[in-house]
C-alpha positions in Angstrom: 19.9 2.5 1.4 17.3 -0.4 0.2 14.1 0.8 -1.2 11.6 -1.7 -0.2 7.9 -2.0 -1.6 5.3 -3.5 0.7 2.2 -4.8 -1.0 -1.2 -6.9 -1.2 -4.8 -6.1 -1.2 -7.4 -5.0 1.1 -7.1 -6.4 4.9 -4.1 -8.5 4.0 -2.3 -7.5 6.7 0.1 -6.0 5.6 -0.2 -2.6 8.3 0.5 -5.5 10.8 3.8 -6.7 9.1 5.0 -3.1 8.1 4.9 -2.4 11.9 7.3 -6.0 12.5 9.8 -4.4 10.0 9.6 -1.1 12.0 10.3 -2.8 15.4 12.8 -4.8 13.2 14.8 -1.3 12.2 13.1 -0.2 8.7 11.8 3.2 8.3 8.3 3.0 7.3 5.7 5.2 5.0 2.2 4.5 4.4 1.2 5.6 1.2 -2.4 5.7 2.6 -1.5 8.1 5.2 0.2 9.9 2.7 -2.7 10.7 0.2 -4.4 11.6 3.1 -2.4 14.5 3.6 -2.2 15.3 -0.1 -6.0 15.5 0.0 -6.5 18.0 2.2 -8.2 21.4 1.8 -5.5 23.9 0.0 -3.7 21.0 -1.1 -3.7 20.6 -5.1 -5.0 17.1 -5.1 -7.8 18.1 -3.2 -9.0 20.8 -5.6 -8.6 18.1 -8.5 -10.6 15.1 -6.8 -13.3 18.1 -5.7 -13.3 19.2 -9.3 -13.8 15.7 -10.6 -16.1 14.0 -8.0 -18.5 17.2 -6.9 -18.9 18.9 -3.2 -21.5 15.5 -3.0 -18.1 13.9 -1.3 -17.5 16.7 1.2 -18.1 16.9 4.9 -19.7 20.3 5.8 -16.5 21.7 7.1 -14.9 20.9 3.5 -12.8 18.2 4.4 -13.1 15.1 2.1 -15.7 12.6 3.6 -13.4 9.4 2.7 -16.4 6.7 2.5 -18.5 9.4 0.2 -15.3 9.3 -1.9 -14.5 5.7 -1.9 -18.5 5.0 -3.2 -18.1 7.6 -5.8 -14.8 6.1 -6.7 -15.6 1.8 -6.8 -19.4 1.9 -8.1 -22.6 1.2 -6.4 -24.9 -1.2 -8.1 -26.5 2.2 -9.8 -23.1 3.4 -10.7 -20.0 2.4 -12.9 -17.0 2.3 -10.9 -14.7 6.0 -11.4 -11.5 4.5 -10.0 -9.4 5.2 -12.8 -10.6 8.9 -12.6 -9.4 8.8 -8.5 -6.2 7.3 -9.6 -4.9 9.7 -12.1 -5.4 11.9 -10.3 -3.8 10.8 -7.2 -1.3 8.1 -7.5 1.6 11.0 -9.8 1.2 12.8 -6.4 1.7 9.9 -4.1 4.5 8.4 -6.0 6.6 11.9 -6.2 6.2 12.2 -2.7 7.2 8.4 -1.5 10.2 9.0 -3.8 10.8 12.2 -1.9 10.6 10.2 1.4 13.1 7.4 0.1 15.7 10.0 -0.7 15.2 12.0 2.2 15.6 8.5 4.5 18.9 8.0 2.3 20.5 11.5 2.9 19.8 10.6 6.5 20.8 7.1 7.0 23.1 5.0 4.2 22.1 2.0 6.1 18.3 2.4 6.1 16.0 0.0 4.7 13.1 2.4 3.7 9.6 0.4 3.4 7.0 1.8 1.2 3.2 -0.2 2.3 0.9 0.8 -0.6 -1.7 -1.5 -1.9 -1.2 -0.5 -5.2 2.1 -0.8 -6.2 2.0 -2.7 -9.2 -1.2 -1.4 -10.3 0.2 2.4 -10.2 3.5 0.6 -12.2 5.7 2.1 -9.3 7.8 -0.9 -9.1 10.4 0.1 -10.6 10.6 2.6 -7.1 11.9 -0.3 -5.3 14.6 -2.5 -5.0 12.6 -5.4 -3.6 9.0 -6.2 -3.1 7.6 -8.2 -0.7 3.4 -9.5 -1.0 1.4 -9.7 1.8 -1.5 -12.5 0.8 -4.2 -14.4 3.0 -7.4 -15.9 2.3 -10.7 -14.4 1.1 -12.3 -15.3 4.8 -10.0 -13.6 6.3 -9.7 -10.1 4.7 -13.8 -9.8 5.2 -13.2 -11.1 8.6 -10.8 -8.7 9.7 -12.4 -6.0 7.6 -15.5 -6.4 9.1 -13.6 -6.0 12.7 -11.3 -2.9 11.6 -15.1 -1.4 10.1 -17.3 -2.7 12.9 -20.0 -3.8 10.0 -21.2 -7.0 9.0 -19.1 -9.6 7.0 -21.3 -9.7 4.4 -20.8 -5.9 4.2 -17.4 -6.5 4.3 -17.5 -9.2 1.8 -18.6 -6.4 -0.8 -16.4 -4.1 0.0 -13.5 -6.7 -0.5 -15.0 -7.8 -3.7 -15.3 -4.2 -4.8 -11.9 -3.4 -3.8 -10.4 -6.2 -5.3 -11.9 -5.8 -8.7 -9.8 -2.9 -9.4 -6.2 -4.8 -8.0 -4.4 -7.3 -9.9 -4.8 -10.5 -8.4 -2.7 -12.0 -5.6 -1.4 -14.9 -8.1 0.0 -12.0 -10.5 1.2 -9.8 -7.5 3.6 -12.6 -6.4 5.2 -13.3 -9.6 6.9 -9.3 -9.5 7.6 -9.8 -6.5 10.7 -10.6 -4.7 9.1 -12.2 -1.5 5.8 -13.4 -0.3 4.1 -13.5 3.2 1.2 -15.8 3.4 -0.8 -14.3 6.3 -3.6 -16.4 6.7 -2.2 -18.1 9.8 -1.4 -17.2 13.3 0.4 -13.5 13.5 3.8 -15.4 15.4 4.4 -17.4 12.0 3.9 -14.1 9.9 6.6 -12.0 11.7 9.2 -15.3 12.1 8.5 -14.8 7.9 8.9 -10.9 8.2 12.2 -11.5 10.1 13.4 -13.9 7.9 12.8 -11.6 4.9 14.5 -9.0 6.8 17.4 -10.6 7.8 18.1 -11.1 4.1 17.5 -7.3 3.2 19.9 -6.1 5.2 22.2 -8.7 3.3 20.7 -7.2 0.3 21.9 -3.6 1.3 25.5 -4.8 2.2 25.7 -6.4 -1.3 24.4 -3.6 -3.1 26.6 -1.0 -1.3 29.5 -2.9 -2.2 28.6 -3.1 -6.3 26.8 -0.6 -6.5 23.7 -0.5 -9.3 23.5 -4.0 -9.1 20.1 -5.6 -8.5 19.4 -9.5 -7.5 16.2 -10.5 -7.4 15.1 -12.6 -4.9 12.9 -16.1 -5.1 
């Protein structure tokens, strides 16, 4: 099995390529999706994040109002930003249960090429998770363009939230130098998956060389 970390920042598209390498043959596990889950009522995580942000980020059936806890978590202008809180508390859960996932895929399938899509990969220092990495980059424009579409708000709304998102990733410059491959995004979708089947193409050559010497690791350019 490959182990494959897919990465980049807010409204990069990288949902949109993790679905090409689906249709391609990957197995595929959004790590958003995942702490999701892990926040739910009864769930440990969800007792912790309670415990550390206040019932002021709960809808009224208890369930964890995702918008409260995202303003609690990045700062208002009357606020300092409590990310660092969020993520200790969440990103040792997520990361157990993505390994999980990847070794579960591997007792299933030898041959599978398991793709994690987490925006913070390098910022949680899970690379080491994965035997390759691939970044998923575009313009500014674009992600407060497409977030403003996925949010039905305004772009200038959408142009904070980017800028408040981003302030707590690393930028896309430092992404790409970990990284094994890159997919620049910004243009049309057709030239992003021809990229996404390139890169795919060459994982699965990736796999057959690392099931014939096994613990060996190339990395890619």
């Amino acid at each position: 099995m490959l182990k494959v970390g897919l990465t980049g920042g807010i409204a990069s598209g990288k949902s949109a390529i993790g679905e090409v390498f689906v249709c391609l043959g990957a197995h595929l596990l959004k790590a958003d999706d995942l702490a999701q889950q892990l926040m739910r009522p009864g769930m440990p995580v969800y007792e912790q994040v309670v415990n550390q942000f206040g019932s002021e980020i709960l809808h009224p059936d208890r369930t964890i109002n995702r918008a409260s806890l995202a303003q609690a978590a990045f700062g208002s202008p009357n606020a300092s930003p409590r990310i660092q809180e969020l993520n200790r508390i969440v990103h040792p859960a997520v990361l157990h249960a993505q390994e999980e996932w990847m070794e579960n895929i591997g007792l299933r399938d030898q041959n599978a090429i398991a793709v994690v899509e987490a925006a913070l990969i390098l910022e949680a220092g899970a690379r080491h998770q994965f035997d390759r990495l691939i970044v998923v980059t575009c313009q500014p424009q674009q992600r407060s363009q497409r977030l403003a579409l996925r949010l039905s708000i305004s772009t200038e709304a959408a142009r904070l939230e980017v800028e408040r998102r981003m302030a707590a990733q690393l930028p896309d410059e430092e992404k790409i130098k970990s990284a094994d491959y890159a997919i620049d995004n910004s243009g049309p979708l057709d030239d992003s998956k021809k990229r996404a089947g390139e890169i795919f193409a060459d994982l699965q050559r990736d796999l057959r060389s690392l099931q014939n010497s096994p613990g060996h690791r190339q990395t890619k350019k």
